[in-house]
ROMI-600113 format. One record per residue: residue in three letters; x, y, z of N, C-alpha, C in turn. Coordinates in steps of 0.2 Angstrom, whole numbers. Example, Ala and Ser with C-alpha at 12.3 -4.5 7.8 and 13.67 -1.06 7.14 Angstrom:
REM ROMI-600113
{site 'ALA',{66,-28,39},{62,-22,39},{66,-16,39}}
{site 'SER',{64,-11,35},{68,-5,36},{64,0,39}}
REM end
This chain:
REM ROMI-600113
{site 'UNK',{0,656,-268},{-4,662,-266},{-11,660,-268}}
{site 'UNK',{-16,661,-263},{-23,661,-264},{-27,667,-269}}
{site 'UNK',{-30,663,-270},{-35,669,-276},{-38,676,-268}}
{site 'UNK',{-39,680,-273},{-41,685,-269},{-49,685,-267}}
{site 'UNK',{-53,688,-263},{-60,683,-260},{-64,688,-264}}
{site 'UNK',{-70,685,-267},{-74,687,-272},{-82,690,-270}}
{site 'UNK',{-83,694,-271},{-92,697,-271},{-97,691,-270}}
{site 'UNK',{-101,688,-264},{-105,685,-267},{-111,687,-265}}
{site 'UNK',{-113,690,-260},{-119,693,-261},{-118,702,-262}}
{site 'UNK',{-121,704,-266},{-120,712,-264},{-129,715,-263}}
{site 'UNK',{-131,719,-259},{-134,724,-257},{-134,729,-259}}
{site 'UNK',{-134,729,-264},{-134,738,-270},{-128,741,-266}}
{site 'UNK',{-124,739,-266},{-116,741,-263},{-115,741,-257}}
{site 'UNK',{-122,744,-256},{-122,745,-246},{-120,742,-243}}
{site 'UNK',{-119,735,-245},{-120,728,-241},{-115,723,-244}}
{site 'UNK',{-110,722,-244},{-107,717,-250},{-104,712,-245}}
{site 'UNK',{-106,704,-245},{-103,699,-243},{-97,697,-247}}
{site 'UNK',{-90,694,-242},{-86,691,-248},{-85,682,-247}}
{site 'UNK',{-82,680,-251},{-80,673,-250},{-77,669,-244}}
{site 'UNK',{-73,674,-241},{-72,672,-233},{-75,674,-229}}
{site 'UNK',{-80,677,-230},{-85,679,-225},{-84,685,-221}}
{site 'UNK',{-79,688,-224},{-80,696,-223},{-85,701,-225}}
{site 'UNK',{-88,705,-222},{-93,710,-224},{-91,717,-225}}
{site 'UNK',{-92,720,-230},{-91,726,-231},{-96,732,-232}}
{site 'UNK',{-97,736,-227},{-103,741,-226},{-100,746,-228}}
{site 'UNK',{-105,751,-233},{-102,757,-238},{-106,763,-231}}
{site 'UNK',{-99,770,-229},{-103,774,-225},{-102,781,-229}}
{site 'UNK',{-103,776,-239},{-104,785,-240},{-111,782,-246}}
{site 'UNK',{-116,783,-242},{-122,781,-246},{-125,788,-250}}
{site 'UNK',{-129,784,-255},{-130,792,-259},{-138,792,-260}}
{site 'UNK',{-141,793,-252},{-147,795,-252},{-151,799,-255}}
{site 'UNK',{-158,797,-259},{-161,800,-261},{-164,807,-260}}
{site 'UNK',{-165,805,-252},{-172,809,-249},{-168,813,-244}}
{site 'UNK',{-169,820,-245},{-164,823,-239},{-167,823,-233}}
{site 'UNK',{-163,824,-225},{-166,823,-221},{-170,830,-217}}
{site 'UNK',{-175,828,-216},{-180,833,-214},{-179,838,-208}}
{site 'UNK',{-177,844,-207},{-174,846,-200},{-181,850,-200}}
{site 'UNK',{-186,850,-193},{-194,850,-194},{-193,854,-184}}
{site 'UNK',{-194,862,-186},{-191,865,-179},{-198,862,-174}}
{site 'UNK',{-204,857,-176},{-209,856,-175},{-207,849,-168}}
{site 'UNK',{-202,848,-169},{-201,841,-165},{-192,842,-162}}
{site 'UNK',{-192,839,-158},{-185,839,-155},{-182,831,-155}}
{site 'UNK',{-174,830,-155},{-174,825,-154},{-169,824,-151}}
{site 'UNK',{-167,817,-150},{-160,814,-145},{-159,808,-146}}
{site 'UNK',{-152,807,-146},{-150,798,-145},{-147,798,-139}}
{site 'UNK',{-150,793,-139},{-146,787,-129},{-145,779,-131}}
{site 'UNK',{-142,778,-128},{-138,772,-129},{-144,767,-122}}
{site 'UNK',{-145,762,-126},{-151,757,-124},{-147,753,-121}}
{site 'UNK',{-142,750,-124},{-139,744,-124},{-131,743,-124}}
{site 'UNK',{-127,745,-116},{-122,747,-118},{-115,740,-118}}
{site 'UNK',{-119,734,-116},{-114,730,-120},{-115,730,-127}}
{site 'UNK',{-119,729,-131},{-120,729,-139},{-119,735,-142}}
{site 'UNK',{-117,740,-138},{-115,749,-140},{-122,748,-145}}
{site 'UNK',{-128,748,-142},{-134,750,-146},{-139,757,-143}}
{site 'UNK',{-140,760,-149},{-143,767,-149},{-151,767,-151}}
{site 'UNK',{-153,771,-147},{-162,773,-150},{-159,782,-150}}
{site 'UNK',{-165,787,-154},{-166,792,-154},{-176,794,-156}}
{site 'UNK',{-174,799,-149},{-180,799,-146},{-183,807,-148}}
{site 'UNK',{-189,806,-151},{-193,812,-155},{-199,812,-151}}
{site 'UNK',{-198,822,-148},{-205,821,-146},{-208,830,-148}}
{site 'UNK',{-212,831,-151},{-216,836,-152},{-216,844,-148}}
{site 'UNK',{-214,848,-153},{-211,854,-145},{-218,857,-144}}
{site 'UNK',{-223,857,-146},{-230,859,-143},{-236,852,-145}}
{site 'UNK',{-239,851,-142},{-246,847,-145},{-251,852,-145}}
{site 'UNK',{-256,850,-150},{-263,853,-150},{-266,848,-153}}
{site 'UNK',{-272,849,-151},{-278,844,-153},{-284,848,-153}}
{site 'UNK',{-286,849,-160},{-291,852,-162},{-291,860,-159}}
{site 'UNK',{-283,864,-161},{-281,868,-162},{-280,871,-152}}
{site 'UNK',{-281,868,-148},{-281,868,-141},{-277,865,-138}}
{site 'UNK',{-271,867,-135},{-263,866,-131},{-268,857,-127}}
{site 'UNK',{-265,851,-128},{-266,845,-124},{-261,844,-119}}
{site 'UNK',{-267,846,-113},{-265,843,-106},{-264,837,-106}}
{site 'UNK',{-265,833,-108},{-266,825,-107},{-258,822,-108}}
{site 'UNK',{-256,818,-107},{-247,814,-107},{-250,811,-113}}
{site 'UNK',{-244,811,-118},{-243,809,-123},{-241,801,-125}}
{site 'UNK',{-246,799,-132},{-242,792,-130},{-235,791,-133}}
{site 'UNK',{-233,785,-131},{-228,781,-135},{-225,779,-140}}
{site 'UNK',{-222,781,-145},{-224,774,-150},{-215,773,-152}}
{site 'UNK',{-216,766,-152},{-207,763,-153},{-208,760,-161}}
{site 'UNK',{-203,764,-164},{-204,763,-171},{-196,761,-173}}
{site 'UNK',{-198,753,-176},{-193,751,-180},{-193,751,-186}}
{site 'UNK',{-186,751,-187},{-185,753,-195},{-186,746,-199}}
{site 'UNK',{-185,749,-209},{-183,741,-210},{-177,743,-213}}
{site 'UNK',{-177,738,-218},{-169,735,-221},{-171,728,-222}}
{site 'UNK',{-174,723,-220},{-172,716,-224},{-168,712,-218}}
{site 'UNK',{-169,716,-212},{-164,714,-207},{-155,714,-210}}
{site 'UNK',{-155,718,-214},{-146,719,-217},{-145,726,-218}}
{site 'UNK',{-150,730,-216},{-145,738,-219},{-150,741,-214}}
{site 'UNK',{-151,748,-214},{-156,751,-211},{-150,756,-203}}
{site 'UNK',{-153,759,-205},{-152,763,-195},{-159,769,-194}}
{site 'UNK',{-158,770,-188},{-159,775,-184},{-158,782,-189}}
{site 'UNK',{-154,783,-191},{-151,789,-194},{-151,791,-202}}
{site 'UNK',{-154,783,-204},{-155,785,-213},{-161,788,-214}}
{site 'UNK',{-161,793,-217},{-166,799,-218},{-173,797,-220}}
{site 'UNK',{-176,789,-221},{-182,786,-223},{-186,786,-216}}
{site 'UNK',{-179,783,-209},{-181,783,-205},{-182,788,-200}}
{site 'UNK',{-177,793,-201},{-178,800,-197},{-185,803,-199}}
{site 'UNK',{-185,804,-206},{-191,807,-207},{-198,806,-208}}
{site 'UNK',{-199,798,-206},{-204,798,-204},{-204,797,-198}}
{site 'UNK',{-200,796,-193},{-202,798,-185},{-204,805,-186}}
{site 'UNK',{-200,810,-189},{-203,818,-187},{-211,815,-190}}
{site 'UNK',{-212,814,-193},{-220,814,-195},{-224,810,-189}}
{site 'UNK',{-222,806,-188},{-224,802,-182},{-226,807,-176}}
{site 'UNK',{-220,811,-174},{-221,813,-169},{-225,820,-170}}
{site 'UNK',{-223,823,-176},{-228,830,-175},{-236,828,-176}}
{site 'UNK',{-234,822,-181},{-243,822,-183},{-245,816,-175}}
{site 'UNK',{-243,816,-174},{-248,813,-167},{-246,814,-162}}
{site 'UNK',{-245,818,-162},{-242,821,-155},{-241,815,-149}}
{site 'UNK',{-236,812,-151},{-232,805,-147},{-224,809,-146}}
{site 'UNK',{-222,806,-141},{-215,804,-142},{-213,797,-145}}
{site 'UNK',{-210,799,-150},{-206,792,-155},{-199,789,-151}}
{site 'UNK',{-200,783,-152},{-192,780,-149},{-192,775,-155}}
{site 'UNK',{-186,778,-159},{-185,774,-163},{-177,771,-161}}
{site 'UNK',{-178,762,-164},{-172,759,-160},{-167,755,-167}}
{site 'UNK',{-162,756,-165},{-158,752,-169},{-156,745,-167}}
{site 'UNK',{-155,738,-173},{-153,734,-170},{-147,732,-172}}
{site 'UNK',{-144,724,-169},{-138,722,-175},{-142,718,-182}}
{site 'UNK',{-136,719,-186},{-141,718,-193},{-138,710,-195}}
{site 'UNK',{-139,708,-200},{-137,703,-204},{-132,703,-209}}
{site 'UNK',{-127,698,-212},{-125,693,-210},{-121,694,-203}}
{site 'UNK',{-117,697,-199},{-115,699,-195},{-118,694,-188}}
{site 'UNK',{-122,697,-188},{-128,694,-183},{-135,690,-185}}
{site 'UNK',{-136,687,-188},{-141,680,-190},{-146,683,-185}}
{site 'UNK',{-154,681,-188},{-160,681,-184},{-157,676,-179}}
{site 'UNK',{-159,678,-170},{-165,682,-170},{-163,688,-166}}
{site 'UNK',{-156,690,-167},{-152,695,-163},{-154,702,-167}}
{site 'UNK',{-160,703,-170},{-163,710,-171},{-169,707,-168}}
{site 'UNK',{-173,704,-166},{-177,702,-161},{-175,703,-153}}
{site 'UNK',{-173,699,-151},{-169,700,-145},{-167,707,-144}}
{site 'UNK',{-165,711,-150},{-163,718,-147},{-170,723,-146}}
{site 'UNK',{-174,723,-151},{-180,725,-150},{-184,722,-142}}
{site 'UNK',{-180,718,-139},{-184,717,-133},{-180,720,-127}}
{site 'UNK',{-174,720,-131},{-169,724,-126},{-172,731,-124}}
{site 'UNK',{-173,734,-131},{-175,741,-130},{-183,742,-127}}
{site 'UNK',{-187,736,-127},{-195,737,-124},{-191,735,-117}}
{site 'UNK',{-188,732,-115},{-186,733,-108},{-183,737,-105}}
{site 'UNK',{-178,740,-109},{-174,749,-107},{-182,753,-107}}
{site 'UNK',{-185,754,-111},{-192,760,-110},{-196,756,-104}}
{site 'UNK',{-195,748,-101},{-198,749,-97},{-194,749,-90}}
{site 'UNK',{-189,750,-89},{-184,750,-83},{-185,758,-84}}
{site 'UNK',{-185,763,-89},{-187,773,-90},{-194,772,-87}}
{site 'UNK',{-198,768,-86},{-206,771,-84},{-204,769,-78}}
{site 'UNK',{-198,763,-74},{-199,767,-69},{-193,771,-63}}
{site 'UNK',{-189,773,-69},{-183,777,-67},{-187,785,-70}}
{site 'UNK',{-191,789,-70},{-192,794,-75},{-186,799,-70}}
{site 'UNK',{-186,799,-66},{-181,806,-63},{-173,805,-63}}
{site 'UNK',{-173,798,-65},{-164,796,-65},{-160,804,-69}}
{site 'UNK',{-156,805,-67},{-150,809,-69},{-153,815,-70}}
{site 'UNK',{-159,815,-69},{-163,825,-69},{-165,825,-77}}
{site 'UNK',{-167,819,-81},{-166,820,-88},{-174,823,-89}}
{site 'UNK',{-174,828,-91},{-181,831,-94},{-186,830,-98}}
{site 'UNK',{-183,826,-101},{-187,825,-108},{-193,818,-103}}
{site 'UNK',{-192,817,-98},{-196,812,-93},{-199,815,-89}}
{site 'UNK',{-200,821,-87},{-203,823,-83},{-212,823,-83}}
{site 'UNK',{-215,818,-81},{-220,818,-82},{-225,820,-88}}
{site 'UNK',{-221,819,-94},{-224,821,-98},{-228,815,-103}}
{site 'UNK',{-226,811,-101},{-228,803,-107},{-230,797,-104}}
{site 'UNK',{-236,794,-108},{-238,792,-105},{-240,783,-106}}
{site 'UNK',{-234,779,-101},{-235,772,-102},{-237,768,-102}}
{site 'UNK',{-245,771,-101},{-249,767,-101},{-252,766,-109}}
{site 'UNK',{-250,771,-114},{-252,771,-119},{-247,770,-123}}
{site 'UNK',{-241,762,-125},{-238,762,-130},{-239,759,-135}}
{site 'UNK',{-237,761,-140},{-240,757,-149},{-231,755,-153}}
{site 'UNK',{-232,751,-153},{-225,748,-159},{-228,748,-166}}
{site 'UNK',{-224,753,-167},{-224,754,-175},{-217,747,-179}}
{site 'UNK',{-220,745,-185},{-212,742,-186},{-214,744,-197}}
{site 'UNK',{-208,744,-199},{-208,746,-206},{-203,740,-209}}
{site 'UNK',{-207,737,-215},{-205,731,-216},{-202,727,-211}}
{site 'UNK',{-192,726,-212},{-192,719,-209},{-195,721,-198}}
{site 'UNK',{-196,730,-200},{-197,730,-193},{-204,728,-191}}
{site 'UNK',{-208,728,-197},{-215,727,-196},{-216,717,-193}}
{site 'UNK',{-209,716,-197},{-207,707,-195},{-206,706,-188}}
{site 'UNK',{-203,712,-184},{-201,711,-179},{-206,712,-174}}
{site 'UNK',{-208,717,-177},{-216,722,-174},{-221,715,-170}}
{site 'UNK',{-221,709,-175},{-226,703,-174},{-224,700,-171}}
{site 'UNK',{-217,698,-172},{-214,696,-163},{-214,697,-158}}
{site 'UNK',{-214,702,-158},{-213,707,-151},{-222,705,-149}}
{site 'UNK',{-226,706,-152},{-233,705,-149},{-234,697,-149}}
{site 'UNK',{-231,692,-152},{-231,683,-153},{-228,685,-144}}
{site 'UNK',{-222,687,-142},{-219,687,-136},{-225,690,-130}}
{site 'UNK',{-227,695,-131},{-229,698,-125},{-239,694,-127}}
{site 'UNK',{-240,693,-132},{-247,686,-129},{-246,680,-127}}
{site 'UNK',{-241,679,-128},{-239,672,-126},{-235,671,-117}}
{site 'UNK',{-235,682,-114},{-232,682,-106},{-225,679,-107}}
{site 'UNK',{-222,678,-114},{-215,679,-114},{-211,685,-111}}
{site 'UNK',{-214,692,-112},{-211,696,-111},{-218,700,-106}}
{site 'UNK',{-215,701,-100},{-219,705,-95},{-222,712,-96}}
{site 'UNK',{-226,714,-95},{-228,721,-96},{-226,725,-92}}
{site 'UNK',{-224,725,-87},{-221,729,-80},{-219,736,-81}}
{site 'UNK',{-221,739,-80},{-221,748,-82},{-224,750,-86}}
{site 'UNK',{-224,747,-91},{-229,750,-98},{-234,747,-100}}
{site 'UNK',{-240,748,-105},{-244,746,-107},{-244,745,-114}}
{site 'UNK',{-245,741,-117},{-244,740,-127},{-252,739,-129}}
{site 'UNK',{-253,743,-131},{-259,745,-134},{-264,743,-140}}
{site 'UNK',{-257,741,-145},{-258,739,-150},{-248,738,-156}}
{site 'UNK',{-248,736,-161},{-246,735,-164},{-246,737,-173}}
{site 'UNK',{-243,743,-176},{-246,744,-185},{-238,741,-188}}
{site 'UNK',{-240,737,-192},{-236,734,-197},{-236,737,-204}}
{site 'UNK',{-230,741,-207},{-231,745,-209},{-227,740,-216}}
{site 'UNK',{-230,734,-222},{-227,732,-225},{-224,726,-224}}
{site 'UNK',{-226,722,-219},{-220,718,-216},{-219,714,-220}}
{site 'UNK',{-212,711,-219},{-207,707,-222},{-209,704,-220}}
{site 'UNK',{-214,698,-222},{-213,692,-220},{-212,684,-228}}
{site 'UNK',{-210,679,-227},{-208,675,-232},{-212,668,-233}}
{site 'UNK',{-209,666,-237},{-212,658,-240},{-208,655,-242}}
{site 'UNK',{-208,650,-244},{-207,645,-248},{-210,644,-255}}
{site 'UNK',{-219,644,-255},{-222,643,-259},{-220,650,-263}}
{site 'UNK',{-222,653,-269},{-222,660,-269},{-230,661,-272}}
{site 'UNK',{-231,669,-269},{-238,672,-270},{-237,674,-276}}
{site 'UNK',{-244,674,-279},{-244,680,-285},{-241,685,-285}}
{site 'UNK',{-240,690,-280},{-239,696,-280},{-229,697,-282}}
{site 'UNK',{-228,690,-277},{-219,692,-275},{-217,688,-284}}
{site 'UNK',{-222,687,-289},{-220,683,-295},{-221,689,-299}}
{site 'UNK',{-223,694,-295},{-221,701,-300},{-229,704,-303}}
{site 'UNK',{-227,711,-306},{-220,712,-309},{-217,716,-303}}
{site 'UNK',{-210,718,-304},{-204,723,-300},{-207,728,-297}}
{site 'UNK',{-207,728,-291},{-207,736,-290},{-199,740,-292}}
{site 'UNK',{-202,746,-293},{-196,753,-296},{-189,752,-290}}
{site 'UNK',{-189,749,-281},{-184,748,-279},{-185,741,-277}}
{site 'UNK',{-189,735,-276},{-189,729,-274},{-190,724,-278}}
{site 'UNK',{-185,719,-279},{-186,714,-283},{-187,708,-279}}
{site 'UNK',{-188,703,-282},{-188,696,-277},{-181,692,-277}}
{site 'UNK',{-179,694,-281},{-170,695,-281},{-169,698,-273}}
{site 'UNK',{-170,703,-272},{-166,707,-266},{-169,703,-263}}
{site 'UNK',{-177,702,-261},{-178,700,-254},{-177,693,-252}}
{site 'UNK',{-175,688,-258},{-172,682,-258},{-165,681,-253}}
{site 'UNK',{-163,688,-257},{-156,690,-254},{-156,690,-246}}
{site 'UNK',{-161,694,-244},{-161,699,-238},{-164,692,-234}}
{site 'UNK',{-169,685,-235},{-168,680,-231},{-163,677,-232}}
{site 'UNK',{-159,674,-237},{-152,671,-236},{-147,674,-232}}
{site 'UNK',{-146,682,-232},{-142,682,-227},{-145,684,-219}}
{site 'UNK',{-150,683,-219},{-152,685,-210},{-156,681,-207}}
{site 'UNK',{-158,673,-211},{-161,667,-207},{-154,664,-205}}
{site 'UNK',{-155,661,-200},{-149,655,-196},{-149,650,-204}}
{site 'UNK',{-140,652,-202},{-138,647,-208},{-143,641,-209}}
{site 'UNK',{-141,640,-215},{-146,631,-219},{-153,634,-218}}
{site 'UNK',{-155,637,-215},{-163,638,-216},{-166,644,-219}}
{site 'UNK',{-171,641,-222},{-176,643,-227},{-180,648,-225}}
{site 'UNK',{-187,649,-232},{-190,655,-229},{-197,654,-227}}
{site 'UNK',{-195,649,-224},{-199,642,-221},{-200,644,-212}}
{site 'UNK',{-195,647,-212},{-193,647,-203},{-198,651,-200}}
{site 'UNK',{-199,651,-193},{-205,654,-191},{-200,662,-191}}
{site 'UNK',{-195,665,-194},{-193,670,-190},{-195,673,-197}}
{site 'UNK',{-197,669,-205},{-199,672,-210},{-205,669,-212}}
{site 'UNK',{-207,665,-209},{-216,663,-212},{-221,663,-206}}
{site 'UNK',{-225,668,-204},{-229,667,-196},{-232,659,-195}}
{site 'UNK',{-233,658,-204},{-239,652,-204},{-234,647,-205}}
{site 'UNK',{-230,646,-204},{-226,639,-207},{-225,634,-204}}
{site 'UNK',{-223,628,-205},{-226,622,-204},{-224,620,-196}}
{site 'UNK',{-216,624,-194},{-214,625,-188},{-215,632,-184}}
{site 'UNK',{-219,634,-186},{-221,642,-182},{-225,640,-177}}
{site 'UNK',{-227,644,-171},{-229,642,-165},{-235,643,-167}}
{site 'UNK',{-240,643,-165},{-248,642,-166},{-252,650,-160}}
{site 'UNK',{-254,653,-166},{-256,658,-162},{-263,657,-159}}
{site 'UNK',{-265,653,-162},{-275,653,-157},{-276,657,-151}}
{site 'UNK',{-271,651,-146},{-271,653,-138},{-269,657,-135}}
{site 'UNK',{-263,663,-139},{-260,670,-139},{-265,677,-137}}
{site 'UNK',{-264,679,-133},{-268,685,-132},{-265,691,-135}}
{site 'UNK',{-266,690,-141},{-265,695,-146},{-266,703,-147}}
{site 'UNK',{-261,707,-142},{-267,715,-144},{-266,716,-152}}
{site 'UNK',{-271,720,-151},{-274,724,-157},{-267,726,-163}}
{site 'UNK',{-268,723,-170},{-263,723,-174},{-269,729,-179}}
{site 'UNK',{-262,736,-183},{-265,737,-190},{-260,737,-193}}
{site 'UNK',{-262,732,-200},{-256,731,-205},{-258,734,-211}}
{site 'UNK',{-255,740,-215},{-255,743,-219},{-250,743,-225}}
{site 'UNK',{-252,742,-230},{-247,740,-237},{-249,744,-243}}
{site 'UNK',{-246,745,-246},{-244,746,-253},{-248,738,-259}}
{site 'UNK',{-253,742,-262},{-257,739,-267},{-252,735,-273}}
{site 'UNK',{-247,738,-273},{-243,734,-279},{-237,732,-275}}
{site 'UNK',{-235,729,-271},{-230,728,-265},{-230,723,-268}}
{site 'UNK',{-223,717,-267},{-223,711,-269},{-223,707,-262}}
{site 'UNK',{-222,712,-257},{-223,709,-253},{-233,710,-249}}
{site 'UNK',{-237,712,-253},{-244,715,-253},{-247,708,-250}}
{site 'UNK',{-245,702,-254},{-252,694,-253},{-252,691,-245}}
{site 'UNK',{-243,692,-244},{-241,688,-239},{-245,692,-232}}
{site 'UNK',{-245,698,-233},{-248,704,-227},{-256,701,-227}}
{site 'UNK',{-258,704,-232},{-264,703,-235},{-268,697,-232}}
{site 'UNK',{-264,691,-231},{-266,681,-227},{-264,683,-222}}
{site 'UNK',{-259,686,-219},{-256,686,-214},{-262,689,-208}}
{site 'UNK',{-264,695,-211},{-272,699,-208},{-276,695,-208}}
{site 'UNK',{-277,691,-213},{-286,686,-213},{-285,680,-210}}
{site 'UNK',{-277,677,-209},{-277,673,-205},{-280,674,-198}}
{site 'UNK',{-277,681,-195},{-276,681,-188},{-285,684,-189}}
{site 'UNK',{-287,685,-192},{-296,688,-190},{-299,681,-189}}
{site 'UNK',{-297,676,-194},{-300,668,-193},{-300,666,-187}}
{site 'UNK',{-294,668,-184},{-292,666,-177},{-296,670,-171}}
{site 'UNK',{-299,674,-174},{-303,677,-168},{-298,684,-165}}
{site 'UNK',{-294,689,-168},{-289,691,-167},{-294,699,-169}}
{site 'UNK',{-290,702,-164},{-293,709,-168},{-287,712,-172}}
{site 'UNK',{-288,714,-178},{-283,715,-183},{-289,719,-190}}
{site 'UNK',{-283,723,-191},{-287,729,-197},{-281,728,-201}}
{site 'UNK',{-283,728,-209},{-281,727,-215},{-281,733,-219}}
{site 'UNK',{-277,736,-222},{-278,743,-227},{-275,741,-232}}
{site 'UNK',{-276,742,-237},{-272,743,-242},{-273,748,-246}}
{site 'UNK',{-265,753,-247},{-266,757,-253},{-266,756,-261}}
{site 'UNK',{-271,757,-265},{-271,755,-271},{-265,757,-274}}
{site 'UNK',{-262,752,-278},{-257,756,-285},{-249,758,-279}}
{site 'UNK',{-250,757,-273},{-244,761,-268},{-238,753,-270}}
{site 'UNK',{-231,757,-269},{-226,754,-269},{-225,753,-262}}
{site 'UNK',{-217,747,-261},{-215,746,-253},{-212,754,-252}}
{site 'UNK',{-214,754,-244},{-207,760,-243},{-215,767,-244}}
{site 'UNK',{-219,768,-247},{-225,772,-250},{-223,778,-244}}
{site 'UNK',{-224,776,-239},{-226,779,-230},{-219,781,-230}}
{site 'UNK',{-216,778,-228},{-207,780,-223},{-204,785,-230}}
{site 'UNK',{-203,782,-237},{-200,787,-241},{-204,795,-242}}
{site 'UNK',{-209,794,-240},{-211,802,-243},{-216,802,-236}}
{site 'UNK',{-213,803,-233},{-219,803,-225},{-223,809,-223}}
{site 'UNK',{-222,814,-229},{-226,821,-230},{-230,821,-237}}
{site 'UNK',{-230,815,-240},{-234,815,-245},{-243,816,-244}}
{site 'UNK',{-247,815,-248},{-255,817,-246},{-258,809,-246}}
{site 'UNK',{-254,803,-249},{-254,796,-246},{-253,795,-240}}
{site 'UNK',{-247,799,-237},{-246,798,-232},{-249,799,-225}}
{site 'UNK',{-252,807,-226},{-257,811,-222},{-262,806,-222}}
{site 'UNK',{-266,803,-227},{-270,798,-227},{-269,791,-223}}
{site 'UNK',{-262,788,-222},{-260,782,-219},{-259,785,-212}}
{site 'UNK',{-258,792,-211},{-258,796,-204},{-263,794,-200}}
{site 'UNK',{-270,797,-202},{-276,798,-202},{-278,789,-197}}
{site 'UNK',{-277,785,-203},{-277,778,-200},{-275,775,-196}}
{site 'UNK',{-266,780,-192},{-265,775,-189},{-268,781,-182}}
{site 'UNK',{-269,785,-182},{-273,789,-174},{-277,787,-175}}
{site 'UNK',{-283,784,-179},{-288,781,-177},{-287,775,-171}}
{site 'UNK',{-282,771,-175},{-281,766,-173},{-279,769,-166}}
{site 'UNK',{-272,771,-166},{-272,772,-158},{-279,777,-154}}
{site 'UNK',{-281,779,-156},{-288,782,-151},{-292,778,-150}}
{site 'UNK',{-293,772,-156},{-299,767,-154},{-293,763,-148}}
{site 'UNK',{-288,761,-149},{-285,756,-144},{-284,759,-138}}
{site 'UNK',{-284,767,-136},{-281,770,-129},{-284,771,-123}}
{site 'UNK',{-292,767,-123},{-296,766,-116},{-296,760,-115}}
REM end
């Protein structure tokens, strides 16, 4: 008889790899943060993707007002990925629900938050790919809006004005999806992408930064996120690969990229804080419009875990700048 197969990576239970390469996903998680039922916003899931049985759920705000006065004008877009480390994360965990509802009341948008396939299971770049999946579902929607009589379409929204929001590993994803669509990888044809906010992105090294050599944050270690590249780069590779380091020695070269307008916002004591922090002043060297914020003394997660905090109304405040500067 063979031994029985052993733990070898675990995800704070969520996520346990075993020896044979089985995965074992826990679905009774013991959420911190309950989730927000806000009679302010409405929502719904539809299935984007129905060979990969892949879901988005879509938030959109049951009144606008802007400066206390009912807004005639179509609403914009914003497609917000989650994170997790590309290993855990959905549409449905309460970090992510709850900051869509802020998303969508406080900006009066309709939110499309999407899910991907996660890691080990699926290796990058198959939550990439699915994030392109679903900017091609919203753009085959801009131009089906009357298909099935669905209302939440009815001339209310407006695709000329979309923003990808992404939250850590989504903020990773968030910068390929604009590497794609500057580089005329990915077509615009229906809708318009306006800009890009990278909210903490996950992105790696090889070398380590000051920041990721500590000290801990209260939920992220360099342990985890060590973890969280071992299990979701392409086997044998490092955190060297261009789908974990934008600068690395084999990443594509953005200079010639027509890059829209990126804001990356982070958490001052992040250990993921230095690598955002180059990541912004490389692409300004480059000639790139790109805005840099950092909150003092803020942990990973600051914005998504408490998305009604008075830090957060503040990272609110920044990102409607940002979309009113980028909507003409």
């Amino acid at each position: 008889m063979g031994s029985l197969p052993q733990i070898v990576e675990d995800c704070m239970g969520v996520l346990q790899l075993f020896s044979d390469g089985t995965v074992f996903r826990s679905e009774n998680i013991n959420f911190k943060d309950p989730v927000v039922h806000d009679n302010s916003v409405l929502f719904k899931d539809c299935l984007f993707d129905e060979k990969l049985n892949l879901h988005l759920r879509m938030y959109k705000p049951t009144s606008t007002k802007i400066n206390g006065s009912i807004n005639t004008n179509k609403l914009p877009i914003i497609v917000f990925i989650h994170g997790g480390g590309f290993c855990v994360g959905s549409r449905t965990w309460p970090s992510s629900h709850n900051c869509c509802v802020r998303l969508a009341s406080g900006l009066d948008a309709l939110v499309v938050a999407i899910d991907y396939r996660l890691a080990p299971e699926h290796r990058l770049p198959a939550a990439m790919d699915d994030a392109v999946s679903a900017v091609k579902w919203l753009q085959w929607r801009s131009q089906n809006l009357s298909d099935g009589g669905d209302e939440w379409w009815s001339g209310t929204f407006d695709f000329d004005r979309v923003f990808i929001v992404g939250d850590s590993s989504g903020g990773n994803i968030a910068h390929h999806l604009a590497v794609r669509f500057g580089s005329g990888e990915l077509d615009p044809v229906g809708i318009r992408v306006r800009g890009f906010v990278l909210l903490a992105p996950f992105f790696g090294g090889e070398v380590r930064t000051k920041s990721e050599e500590g000290p801990s944050e209260e939920l992220l270690t360099l342990e985890i996120l060590d973890r969280f590249w071992r299990l979701s780069l392409p086997a044998g590779e490092n955190r060297d690969h261009p789908f974990a380091n934008p600068f690395g020695p084999a990443s594509p070269r953005l200079e010639s990229l027509a890059l829209d307008p990126i804001l990356v916002v982070v958490g001052g004591s992040e250990l993921l804080k230095d690598r955002a922090e180059d990541y912004a002043k490389r692409l300004k060297e480059l000639g790139k419009k790109i805005e840099y914020v950092e909150f003092e003394g803020k942990q990973h997660g600051f914005f998504t875990h408490d998305p009604f905090s008075e830090v957060a109304n503040e990272a609110m405040q920044i990102i409607r700048r940002f979309m009113l500067e980028n909507s003409n």
